[in-house]
Structure formats: structure tokens, C-alpha cells
N, C-alpha and C positions, 0 to 999 in steps of 0.2 A: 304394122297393124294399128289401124286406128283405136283411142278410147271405146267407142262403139264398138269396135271388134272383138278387144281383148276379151276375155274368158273373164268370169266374175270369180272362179274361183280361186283362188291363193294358195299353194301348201307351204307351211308354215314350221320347218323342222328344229327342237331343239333339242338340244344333248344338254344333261345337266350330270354332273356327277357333285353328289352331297356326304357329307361327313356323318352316320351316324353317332352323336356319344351316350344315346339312354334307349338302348334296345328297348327295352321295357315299356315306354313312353310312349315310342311309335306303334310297339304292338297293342298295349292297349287302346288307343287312340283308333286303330284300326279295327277290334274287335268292336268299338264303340258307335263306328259309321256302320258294316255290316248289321250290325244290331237293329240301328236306326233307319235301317233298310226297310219299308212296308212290303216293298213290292216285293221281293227276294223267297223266292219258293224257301222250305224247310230242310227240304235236301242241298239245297243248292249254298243255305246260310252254315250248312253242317260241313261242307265239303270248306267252305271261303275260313272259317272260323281257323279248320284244320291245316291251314295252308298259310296262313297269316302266324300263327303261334310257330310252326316249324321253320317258316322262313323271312326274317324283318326285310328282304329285299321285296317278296310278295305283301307283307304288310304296308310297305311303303307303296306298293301300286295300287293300293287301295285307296288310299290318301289324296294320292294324285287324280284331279279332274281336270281334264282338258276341258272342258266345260267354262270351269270356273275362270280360268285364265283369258275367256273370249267374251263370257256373257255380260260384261259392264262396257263395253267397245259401242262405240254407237255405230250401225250400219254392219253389221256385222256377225253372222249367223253360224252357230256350227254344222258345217255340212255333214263330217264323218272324222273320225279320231281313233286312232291305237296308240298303244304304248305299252311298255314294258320295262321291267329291271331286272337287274340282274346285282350280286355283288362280283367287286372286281377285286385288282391287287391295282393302285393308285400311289402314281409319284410322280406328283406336279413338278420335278426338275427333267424330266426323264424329255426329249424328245417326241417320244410316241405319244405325250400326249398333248402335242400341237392342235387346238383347236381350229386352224383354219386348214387342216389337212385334209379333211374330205371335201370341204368347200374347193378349193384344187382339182382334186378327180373329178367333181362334178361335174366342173367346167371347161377338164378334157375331154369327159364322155359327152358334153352337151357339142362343143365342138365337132368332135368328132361325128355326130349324128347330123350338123346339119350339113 
């Protein structure tokens, strides 16, 4: 496929896993963006408030803006963005958590498909 051909759009996937050590820090931090939220209906700031306090994995997806990460890029637009967290159990000797291990399947399944 030529330049002119390709598709302009790119998916861009990244896994990060982070070390909490000031719960407190992130959640307020996160009650603080919420807050600074104009547009965010009352119910909806009342449901994000209650969800960030019970859970610093949801606090922390508050924080996170895929936005931020693209909007200084020259040429380069956000089309569409998800993401999510979760807390895990983490041990950077452990095998399973080989970073190029779904890069691998991918590229069986991609394989395999054409």
C-alpha cells in the first residue's frame, strides 16, 4: 500500500503499570480535577467523587488523559480514546509480566488473518 493509500489513522496502545505510594495524594488530586470540571452534570460529579474516594485505581483514571499525551504532537489529532485501571498483584521478576508478550500474539493473530 502506497503513502497515499495508508489509513491516517494509527492505534497507539500502551500498558503502563505504576507504583502507588500516597493514596491520599492521588485521591485528592483527583477529587481536585473532577471539581474543576465546568461541564460535569451534578449527579454525575456526585457519582465520580464517590468512585475516586472508594477506589485510587478509579482515582487514578481520572488523572489520566489521553488527550494530554497527543495534544503537543504536531500533525496530529485525537480521534477517539478509552482506557481504564484496575489494581493488580505485581512482580517485575515474575515472567508473566514480560512486556513484549502480547506484542507476540498480536502478531500471530495478525498473521494468521492475512
Amino acid at each position: 500500500m502506497s503513502t497515499a493509500e495508508a489509513s491516517r489513522f494509527v492505534r497507539l496502545r500502551v500498558e503502563l503499570v505504576v507504583e502507588i505510594d500516597d493514596l491520599d495524594a492521588v485521591t485528592k488530586a483527583a477529587l481536585a480535577r473532577i471539581g474543576d470540571d465546568p461541564e460535569m452534570p451534578a449527579d454525575e460529579r456526585a457519582h465520580a467523587e464517590g468512585a475516586v474516594t472508594e477506589d485510587t485505581a478509579e482515582a487514578l483514571a481520572y488523572l489520566v488523559d489521553p488527550f494530554d499525551l497527543v495534544s503537543e504532537m504536531p500533525g496530529v489529532e485525537l480521534a477517539q480514546a478509552s482506557w481504564s485501571s484496575e489494581q493488580i498483584d505485581y512482580d517485575p521478576d515474575s515472567p508473566d509480566w514480560d512486556l513484549d508478550e502480547d506484542d507476540e500474539d498480536a502478531d500471530e493473530g495478525e498473521e494468521a488473518v492475512n
